[in-house]
N, C-alpha and C positions, 0 to 999 in steps of 0.2 A: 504494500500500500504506500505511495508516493506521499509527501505529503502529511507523513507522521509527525508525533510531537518530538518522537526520538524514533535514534536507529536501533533495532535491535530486531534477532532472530529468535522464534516465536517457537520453531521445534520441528516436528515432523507432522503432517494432519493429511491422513488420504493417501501417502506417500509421497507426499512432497513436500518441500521445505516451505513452509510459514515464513514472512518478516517483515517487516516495515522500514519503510528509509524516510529522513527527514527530507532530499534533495527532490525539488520539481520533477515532474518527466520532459521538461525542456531538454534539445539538446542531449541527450543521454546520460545527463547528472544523476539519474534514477538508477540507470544502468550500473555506472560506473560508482554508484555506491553500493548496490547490491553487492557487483564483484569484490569491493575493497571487502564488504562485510565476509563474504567468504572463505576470501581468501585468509582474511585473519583467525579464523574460526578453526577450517579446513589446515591452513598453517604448507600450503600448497600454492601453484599458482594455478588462477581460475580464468576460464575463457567462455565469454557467450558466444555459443553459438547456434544459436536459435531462438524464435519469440523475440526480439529485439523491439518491436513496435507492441507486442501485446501483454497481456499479466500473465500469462503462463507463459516461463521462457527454460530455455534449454544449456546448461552450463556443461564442461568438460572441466573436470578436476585434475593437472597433470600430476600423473605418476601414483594415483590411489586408484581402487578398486573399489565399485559400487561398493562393497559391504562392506569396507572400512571406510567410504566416506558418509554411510548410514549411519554406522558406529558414533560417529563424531557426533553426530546431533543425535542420540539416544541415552536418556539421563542414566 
């Protein structure tokens, strides 16, 4: 959700990643705080590459494997 009071990642819901970013969807500031959230999180480098324009989007995590980047967001 763009346009949050803050940034933060919300968990897993449905199998996907929940979160919020403070930054407009101008421009890709939405984007590129999604990625920065990730990356921090994930502790990986993160690339979109897919959904760019819409709310469901598509990220590649390099060098993890889908069930250790679940791991990562499961308390």
């Amino acid at each position: 959700m763009p346009r949050a009071s803050r940034s933060e990642i919300k968990g897993l819901h449905d199998g996907r990643i929940k979160l919020r970013v403070m930054a407009p969807p101008e421009d890709g500031r939405a984007n590129a705080e999604v990625i920065q959230l990730l990356t921090d999180h994930l502790g990986v480098k993160v690339e979109l590459v897919g959904g760019a324009t819409g709310r469901e989007k598509l990220f590649l995590a390099h060098g993890l494997e889908i069930e250790e980047a679940v791991a990562r967001f499961t308390p």
